[in-house]
C-alpha positions in Angstrom: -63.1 47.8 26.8 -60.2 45.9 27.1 -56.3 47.5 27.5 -53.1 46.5 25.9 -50.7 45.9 28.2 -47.3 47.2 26.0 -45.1 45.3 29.0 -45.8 42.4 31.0 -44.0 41.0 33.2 -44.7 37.3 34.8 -42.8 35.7 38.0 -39.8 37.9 37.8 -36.5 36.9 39.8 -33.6 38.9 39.5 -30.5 38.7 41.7 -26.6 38.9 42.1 -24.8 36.2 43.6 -27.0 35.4 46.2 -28.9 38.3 47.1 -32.2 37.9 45.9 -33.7 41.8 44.6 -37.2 40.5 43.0 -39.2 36.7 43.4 -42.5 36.7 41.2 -42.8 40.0 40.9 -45.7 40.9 38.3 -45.9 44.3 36.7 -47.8 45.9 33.6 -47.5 49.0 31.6 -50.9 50.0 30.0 -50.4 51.6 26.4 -50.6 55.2 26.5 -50.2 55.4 30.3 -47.6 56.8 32.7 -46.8 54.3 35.3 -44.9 55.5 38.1 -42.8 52.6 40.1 -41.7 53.4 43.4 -40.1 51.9 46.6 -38.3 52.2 49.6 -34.2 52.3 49.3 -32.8 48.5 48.0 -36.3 47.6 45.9 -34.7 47.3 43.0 -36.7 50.0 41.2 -34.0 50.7 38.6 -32.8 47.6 38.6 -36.3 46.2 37.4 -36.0 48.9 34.7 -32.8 47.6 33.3 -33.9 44.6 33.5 -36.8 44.9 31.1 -35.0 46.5 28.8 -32.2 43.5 28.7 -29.5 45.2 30.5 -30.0 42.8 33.3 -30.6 39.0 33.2 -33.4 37.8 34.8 -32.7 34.0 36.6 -36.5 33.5 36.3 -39.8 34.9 35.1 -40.8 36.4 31.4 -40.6 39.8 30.0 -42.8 40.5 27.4 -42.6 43.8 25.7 -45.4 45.0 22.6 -46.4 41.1 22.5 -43.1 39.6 22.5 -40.6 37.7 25.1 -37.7 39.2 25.0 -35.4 36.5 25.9 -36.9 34.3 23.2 -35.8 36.7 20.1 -33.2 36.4 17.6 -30.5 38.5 17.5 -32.0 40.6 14.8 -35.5 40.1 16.2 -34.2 41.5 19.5 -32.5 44.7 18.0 -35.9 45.7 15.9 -37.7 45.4 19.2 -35.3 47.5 21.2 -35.6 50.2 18.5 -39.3 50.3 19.3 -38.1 51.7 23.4 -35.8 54.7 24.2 -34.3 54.8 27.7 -33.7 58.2 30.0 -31.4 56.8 32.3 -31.0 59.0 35.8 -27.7 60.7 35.3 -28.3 61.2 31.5 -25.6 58.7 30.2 -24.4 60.9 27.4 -21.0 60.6 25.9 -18.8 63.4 27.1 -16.8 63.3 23.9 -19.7 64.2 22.1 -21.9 67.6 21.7 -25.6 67.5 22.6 -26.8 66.7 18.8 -24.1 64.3 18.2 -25.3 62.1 21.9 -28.7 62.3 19.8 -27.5 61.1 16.5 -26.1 57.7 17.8 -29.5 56.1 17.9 -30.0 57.3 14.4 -27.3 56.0 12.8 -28.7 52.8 13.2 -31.5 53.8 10.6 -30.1 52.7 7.3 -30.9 55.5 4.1 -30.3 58.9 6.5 -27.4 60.7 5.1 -25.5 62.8 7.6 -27.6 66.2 6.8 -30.8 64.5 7.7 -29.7 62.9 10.9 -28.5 66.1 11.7 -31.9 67.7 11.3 -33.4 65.1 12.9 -31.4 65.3 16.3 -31.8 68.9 16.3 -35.7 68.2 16.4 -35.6 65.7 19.1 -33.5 68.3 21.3 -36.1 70.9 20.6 -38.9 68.6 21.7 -36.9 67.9 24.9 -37.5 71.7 25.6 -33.8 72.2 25.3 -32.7 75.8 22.9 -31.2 75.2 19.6 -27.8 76.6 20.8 -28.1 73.8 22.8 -27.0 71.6 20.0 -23.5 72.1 20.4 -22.6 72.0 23.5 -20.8 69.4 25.6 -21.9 67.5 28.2 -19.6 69.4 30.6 -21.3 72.6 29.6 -24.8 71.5 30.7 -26.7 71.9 34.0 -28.4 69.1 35.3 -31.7 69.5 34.2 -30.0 70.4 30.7 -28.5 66.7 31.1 -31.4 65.4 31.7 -33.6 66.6 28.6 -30.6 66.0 26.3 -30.9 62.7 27.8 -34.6 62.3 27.1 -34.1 63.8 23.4 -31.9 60.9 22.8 -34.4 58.5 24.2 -36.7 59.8 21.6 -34.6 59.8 18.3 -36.2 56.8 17.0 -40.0 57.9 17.8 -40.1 55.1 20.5 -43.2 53.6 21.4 -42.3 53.1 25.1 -39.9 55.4 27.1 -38.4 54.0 30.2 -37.6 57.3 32.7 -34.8 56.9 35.5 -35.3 59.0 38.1 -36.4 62.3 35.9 -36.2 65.0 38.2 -33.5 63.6 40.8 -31.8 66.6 41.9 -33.8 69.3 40.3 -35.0 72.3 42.1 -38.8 72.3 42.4 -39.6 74.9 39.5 -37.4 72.9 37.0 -39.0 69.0 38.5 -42.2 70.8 37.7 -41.4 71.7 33.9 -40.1 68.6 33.1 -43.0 67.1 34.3 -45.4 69.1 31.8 -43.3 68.1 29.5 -43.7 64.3 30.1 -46.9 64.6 30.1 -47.2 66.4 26.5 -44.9 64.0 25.6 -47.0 61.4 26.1 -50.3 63.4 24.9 -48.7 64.3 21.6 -47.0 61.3 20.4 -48.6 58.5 22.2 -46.1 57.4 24.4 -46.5 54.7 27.1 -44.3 55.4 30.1 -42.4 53.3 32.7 -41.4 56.0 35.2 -39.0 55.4 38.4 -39.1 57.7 40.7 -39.6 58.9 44.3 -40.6 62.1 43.4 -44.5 62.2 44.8 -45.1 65.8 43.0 -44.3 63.6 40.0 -46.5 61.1 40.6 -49.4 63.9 41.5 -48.8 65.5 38.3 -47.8 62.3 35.6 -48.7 59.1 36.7 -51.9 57.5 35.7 -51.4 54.7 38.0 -48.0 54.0 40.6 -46.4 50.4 41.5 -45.2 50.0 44.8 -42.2 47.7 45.3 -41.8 46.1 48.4 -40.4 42.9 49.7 -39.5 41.3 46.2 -42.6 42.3 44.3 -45.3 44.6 43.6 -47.0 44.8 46.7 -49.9 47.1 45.2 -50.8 48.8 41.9 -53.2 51.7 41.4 -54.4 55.2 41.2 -53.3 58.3 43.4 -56.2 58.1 44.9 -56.2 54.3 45.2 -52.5 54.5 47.0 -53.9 56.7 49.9 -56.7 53.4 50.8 -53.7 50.8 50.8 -53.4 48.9 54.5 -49.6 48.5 54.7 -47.2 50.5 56.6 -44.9 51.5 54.4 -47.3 51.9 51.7 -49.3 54.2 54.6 -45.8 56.1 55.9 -44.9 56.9 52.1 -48.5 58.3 51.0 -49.7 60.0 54.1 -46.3 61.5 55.6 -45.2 65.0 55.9 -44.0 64.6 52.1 -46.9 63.6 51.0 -49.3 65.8 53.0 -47.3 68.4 51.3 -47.7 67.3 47.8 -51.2 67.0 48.1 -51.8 70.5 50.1 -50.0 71.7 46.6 -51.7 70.0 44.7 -54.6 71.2 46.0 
């Protein structure tokens, strides 16, 4: 059977100046699957999401995203595409101007033939599937927890049923009890809409309980790509440190 790969990315070099963060690095995201990236400190994990979705310019290498290069596209071209992605970045990124529904509506107003009722109804439906309460439409940034950030932040990521949802860092700084919801609910996410997901993190109770496969980023590139189980075979130190260290061996004696 042979997989779609929904991002590819070929001999990427990104860098400011003159440090150098990736040279060739290669990556995939299988359709339908969550891929969790992780690295030491200085990788460039987030930096490699931002770059895929055009926030950053590469100096080398191709993105392609669902079958096209990204820096190849029209203007026009490139905005349809981007509308096919939502992005969860770590801190949430909303606007603290604006209540919960109204952070949601942004995306939507880009869809031309919605009146104002229907965007409304729309954003309340997004914030619902982020597991958020519908009194948590009106509040303000300011008035959130973390964790309440971070799901009106994913709500907005899905207000235009994106294909693809990029996920910064989704349970930095959440207690264990809350990491562990909003895990579940990545991975219905993903079940019920069909999502494919490009997941940073360092969280290895995430990647027990999300990832179908995990990058590692080392040294400029992806140094390895697999399974859970896969990670634990891996013959590099760090790679051996991050999977089989007291973290780890306490993931998996939960998991277990």
């Amino acid at each position: 059977m042979v997989t779609e790969n929904v991002i590819e990315v070929r001999g990427l070099r990104t860098q400011f100046g003159s440090h150098v963060v990736h040279d060739g690095l290669d990556i995939d995201l299988r359709r339908g699957e969550i891929l969790g990236v992780v690295g030491g400190s200085g990788t460039g994990k987030s930096v490699l999401l931002r770059t895929i979705v055009g926030l950053n310019s590469p100096a080398a290498g191709t993105v392609r995203v669902l079958g096209q290069d990204v820096s190849q596209l029209a203007p026009l071209a490139r905005e349809a595409l981007e509308r096919r992605w939502g992005v969860m970045f770590q801190d949430g990124a909303l606007f603290s101007a604006l209540t919960v529904r109204e952070n949601v509506e942004v995306p939507l107003r880009s869809v031309p033939g919605l009146t104002p009722a229907q965007r409304q109804s729309l954003a309340e439906l997004k914030v619902s599937m982020a597991g958020l309460p519908w009194s948590a439409n009106g509040k303000y940034p300011s008035d959130l927890s973390g964790g309440m950030k971070k799901r009106a932040g994913l709500a907005r990521a899905l207000a235009l049923d994106p294909e693809i949802v990029f996920l910064d860092e989704p349970t930095a700084g959440l207690d264990p009890i809350g990491a562990s919801a909003f895990d579940r609910l990545i991975v219905g996410l993903r079940d019920a809409l069909n999502l494919s997901v490009f997941l940073v993190t360092h969280d290895l109770d995430t990647l027990h309980a999300c990832c179908d496969r995990v990058a590692v980023l080392a040294r400029g590139r992806v140094l390895t790509t697999g399974t859970m189980a896969q990670m634990l075979d891996v013959d590099d130190p760090w790679v051996h440190e991050y999977f089989h260290g007291p973290r780890a061996r306490a993931a998996t004696a939960l998991k277990e």
